[in-house]
N, C-alpha and C positions, 0 to 999 in steps of 0.2 A: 493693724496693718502698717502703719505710719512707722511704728514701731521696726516691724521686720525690715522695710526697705530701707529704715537708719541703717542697718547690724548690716545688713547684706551688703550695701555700701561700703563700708567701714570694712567689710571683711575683705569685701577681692581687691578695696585698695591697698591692704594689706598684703595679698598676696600675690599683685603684680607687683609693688615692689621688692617683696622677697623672691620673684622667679627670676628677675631681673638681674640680680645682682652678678659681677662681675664683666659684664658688658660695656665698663667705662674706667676710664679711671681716676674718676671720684670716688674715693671711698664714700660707704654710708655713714654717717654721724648719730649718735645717740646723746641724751642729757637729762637733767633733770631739771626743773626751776619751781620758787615759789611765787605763785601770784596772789596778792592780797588786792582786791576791790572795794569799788562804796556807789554805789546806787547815786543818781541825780536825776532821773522818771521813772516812775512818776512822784517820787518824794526823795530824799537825802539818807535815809533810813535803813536802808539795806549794805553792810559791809562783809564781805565774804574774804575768804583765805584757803585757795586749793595749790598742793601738790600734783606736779603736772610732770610725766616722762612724755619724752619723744622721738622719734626717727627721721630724721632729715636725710633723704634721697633726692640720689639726680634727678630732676624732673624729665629728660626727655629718655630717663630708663625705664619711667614709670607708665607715662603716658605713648601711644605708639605716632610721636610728631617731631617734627627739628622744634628746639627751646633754645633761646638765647642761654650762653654759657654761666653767667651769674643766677638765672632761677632754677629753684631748690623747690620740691615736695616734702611738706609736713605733717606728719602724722601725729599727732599728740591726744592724750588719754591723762583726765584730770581728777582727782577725789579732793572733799573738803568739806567745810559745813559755813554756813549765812548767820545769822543773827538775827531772821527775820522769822517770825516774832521772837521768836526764844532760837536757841542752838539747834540748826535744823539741817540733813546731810544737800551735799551738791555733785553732782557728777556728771562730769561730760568728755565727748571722743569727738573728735574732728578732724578733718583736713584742711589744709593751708598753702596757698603758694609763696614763697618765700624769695626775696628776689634782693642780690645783694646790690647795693648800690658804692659800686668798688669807686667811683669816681671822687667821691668824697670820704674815701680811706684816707682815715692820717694817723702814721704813727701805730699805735697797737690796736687803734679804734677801727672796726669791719661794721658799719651801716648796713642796716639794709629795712627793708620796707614787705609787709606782709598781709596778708588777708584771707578768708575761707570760712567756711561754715561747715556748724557740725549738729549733733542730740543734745542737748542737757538736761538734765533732771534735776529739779527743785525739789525737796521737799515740804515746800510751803509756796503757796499761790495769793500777787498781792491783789487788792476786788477789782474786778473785771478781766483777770486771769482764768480763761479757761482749763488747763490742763497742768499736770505737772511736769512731761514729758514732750519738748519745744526745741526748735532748732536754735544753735547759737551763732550767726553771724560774728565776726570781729574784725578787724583791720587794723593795724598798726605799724610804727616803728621800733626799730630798737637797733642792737651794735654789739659783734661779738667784739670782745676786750683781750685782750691777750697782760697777763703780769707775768711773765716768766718763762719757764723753757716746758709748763705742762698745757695744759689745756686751757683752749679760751673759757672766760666770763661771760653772760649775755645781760643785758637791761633790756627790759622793753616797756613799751606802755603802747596799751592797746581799747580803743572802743569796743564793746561790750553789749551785748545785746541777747535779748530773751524773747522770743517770741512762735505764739502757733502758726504763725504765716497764715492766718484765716480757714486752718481747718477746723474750728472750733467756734459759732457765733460771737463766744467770749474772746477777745484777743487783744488783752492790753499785755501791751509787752514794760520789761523791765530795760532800763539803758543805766550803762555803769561805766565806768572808768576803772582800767586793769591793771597792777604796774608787776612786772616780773623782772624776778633777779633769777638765776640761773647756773649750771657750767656744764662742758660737755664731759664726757666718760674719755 
């Protein structure tokens, strides 16, 4: 059940932003980034590395409200594998608000600050892990980069988090440190 209301979520945020489109003009943005991690709860143990694409839309084309002109709606969808115990797959889809923080732009460097939650799937559970299929909270910063006349760069580093949110008596969650390097299409 938990399951279906991830998908279904995921799905019609998907396709209000795509009904939405040309009602601003922001264009929509797409990328790709690698993020490599490392676990710090509940042990140091756990290092993962997922390939991540994304869609970055106008937030108030997405949502039916006025949004301050710097926040962004993020869609992103990640695949990869953990090291926990042995080489094991990871997958996860989410949503995120994305908000640039233009005031402390300098130069080529575009800040900004982000957060959201989304599904992920572990393929391995550490003890007192109920499920393998867990929401992933995250929040971060990071900075599009601009080197040249194509498309920006992005860095980010992001808090990381695994958990059933208590639909499971078992619910030790996983907490990780995220660092993504990136560029847009």
């Amino acid at each position: 059940m938990l399951r279906r209301a991830g998908l279904l979520a995921f799905l019609l945020a998907i396709i209000f932003a795509g009904s939405a489109a040309g009602e601003t003009t922001e264009p929509d943005r797409y990328g790709a980034a690698l993020g490599l991690g490392k676990s710090y709860d509940p042990h140091g143990h756990i290092a993962f590395a997922l390939v991540s694409g994304f869609a970055l839309f106008d937030y108030d084309r997405v949502w039916p409200h006025r949004a301050p002109e710097p926040l962004r709606f993020k869609v992103e969808g990640s695949l990869g594998v953990a090291d926990w115990p042995e080489a094991r797959a990871m997958a996860s889809a989410g949503i995120l608000a994305l908000y640039y923080l233009d005031a402390l732009a300098a130069g080529r460097w575009r800040p900004y600050a982000e957060a959201g939650v989304g599904l992920v799937y572990t393929d391995f559970r550490v003890k007192g892990q109920g499920l393998r299929l867990n929401f992933n909270p995250q929040a971060g910063i990071g900075a599009e980069v601009r080197t040249g006349a194509g498309p920006p760069w992005l860095l980010a580093l992001r808090g990381h988090h695994v958990s059933n949110g208590g639909i499971d008596d078992e619910n030790r969650g996983i907490n990780s440190v995220l660092i993504q390097v990136g560029r847009f299409f």
